[in-house]
N, C-alpha and C positions, 0 to 999 in steps of 0.2 A: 504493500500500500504506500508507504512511504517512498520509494523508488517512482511510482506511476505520479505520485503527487509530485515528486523533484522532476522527471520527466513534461507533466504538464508546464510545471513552472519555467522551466526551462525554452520552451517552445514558447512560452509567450513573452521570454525574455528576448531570443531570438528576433519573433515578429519587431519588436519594439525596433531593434536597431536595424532590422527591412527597412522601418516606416524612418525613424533620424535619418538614417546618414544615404539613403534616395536611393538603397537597390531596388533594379528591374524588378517585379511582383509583376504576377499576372492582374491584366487588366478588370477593374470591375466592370461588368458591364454599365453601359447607358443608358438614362431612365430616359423614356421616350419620351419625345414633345409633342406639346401642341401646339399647331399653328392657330395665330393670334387670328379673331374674328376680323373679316376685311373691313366690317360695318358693323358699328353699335347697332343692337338690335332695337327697333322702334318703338319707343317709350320706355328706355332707358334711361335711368338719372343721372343722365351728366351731369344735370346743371341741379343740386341739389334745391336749390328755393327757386328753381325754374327759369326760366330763357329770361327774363326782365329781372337786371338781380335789383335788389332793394338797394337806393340812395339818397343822396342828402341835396337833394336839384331840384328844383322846379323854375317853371318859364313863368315869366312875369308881365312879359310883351312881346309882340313881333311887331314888325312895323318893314311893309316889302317895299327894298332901296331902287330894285331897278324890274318889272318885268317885261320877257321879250318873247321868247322859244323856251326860256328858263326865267326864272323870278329869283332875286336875289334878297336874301331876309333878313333884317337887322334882330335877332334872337338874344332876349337879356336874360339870363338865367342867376337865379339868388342859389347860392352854395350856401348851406346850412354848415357850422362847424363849431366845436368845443374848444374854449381857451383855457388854460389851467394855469394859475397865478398865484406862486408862491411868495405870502409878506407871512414876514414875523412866523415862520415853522409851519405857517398855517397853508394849505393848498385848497382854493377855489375855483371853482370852474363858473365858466361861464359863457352861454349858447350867443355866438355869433352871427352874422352874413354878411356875404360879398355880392355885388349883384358884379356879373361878366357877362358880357355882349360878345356877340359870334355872328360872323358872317354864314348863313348857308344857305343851299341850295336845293330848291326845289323846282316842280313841274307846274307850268301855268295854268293846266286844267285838271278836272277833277281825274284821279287815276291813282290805280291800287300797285302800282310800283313797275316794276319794266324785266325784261324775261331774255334770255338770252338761248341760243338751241345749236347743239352743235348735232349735224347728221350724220349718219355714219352706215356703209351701203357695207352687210356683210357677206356678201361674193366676192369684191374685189380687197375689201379691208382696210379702206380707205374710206375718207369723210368729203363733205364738200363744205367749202368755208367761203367769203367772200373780202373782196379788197376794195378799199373807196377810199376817198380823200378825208380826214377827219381834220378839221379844224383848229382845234386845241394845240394838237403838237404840230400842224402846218406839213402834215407826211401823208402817203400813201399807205396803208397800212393795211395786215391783214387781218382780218376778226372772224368775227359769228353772226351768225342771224339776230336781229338783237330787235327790238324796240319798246314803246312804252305801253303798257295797260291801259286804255284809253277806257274809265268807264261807261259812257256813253255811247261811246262807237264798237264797243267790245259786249256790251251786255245784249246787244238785238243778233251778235253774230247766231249761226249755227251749230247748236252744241251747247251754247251759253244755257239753253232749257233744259238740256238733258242732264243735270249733275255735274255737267264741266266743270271746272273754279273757270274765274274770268280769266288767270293766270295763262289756263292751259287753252286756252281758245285766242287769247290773244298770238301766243308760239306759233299756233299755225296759223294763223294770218301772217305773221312776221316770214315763217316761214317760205309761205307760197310768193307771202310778194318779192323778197331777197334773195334766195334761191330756186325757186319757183318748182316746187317740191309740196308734197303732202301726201296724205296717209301714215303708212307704218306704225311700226310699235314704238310708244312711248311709257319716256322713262324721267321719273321729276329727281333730281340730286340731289334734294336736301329732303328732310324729314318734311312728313305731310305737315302742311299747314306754314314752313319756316320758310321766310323769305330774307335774303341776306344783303345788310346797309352796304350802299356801293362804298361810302369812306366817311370818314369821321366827320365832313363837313357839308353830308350832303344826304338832304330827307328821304330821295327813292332808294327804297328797297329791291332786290333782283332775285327772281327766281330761276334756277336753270333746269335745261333739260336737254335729254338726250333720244335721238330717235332714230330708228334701228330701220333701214330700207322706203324711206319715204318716195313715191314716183314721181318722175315728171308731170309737170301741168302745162297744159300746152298756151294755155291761155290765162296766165296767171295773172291774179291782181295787181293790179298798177301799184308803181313803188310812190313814194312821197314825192314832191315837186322839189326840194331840194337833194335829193338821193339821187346816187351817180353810182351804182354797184357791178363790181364784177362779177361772177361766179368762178369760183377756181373747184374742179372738181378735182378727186383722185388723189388727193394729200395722204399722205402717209405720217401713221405714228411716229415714224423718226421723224420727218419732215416740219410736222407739227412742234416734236420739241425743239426741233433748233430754229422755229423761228420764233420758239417763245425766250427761248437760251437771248437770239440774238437780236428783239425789242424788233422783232416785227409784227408782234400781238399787243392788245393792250394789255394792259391789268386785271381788267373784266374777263377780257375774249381767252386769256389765256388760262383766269381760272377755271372758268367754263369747261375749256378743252379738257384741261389735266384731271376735273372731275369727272368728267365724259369719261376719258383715257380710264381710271381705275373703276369704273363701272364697267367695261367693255372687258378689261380685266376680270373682275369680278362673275359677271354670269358666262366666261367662256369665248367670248368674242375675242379676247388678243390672250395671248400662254403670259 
């Protein structure tokens, strides 16, 4: 007995200096993975106290500096906040405000935000995107189907009665007029309901989407009077990123794609 007990002890005396001094051991095996979900599943709590977090702001006035094609809005917002002032060991607090004015921008008429669509033809695996003159940076540039929500002009559309959101009825109007394209399966990129602020200083909201073999329309809706658009068909995934790489998309058109891209990803369209 005493032997078997010096024998055990010994052996795991041994192990010990396996494990210090980094002799070869056979390998333990690997506990297997799991691959990370591509997509929070919908109605998951990212956002624990929900999409709108609680803050210390409210608007006090607008007053619109200039409108045109776009309205520009003098926006004063009071900042609620806590000062804490230590006299004599003693610490008091005390509720302040700042009132802060902000330029932003919005849309001159009534409209539930603006939609962006990137197409994408799975036979050849390629998308079709368009190029036009844009203003702002003074370029040629390449984008998406893109336009605004027009509620007026979009609520009598076709589909608007069946269950549509006005969102996705507007897409395919953008769609047919800019690429002159429609039908297919569609697909919206953000979670149902969520629409996403184009930037910190600017009221419309964008939803995008993605739509999977839409046909030709032979007689498509006329574009706007000041729209001057190309169609570039036959883009390719690499294509697309290197023109996002090399500022030939905007910031918008680029997001759009790359969410596009890992949706196409995601149900099998690209490996």
């Amino acid at each position: 007995m005493a032997a078997a007990a010096f024998a055990r002890l010994a052996c795991c005396f041994l192990l010990a200096i396996v494990v210090l001094v980094g002799v070869d051991a056979a390998p333990s095996p690997t506990p297997p993975t799991v691959p990370a979900s591509p997509r929070r599943p919908s109605g998951a709590a990212f956002y624990p106290e929900g999409r709108d977090r609680p803050h210390h702001y409210r608007i006090a006035s607008e007053v619109v500096h200039y409108s045109g094609w776009r309205k520009v809005i003098r926006r004063s917002v009071v900042r609620h906040h806590h000062r804490h002032d230590d006299e004599d060991d003693v610490t008091t607090q005390r509720q302040e405000q700042t009132v802060i004015d902000f330029d932003v921008i919005d849309q001159t008429h009534s409209t539930s935000g603006a939609v962006i669509i990137f197409a994408w033809n799975s036979t050849s695996k390629t998308a079709t995107i368009v190029r036009e003159y844009m203003p702002g940076p003074h370029r040629l540039l390449s984008g998406l189907a893109a336009g605004i929500v027009e509620d007026d002009k979009h609520s009598g559309e076709k589909g608007a009665g069946n269950g549509e959101s006005k969102s996705l009825v507007a897409a395919r109007c953008e769609l047919e007029e800019e690429c002159h394209l429609a039908g297919g399966k569609w697909y919206q990129l953000t979670e149902e309901g969520v629409s996403v602020p184009m930037d910190k200083y600017v009221v419309t909201e964008i939803t995008p989407y993605l739509v999977i073999d839409p046909q030709h329309v032979p007689d498509p809706r006329p574009l706007d009077a000041e729209e001057d658009i190309e169609i570039v068909t036959g883009v390719s995934e690499g294509a697309i990123l290197r023109m996002i790489r090399e500022g030939d998309f905007t910031l918008v058109g680029g997001w759009g794609a790359l969410l596009a891209l890992e949706k196409l990803r995601e149900i099998g369209q690209l490996p």
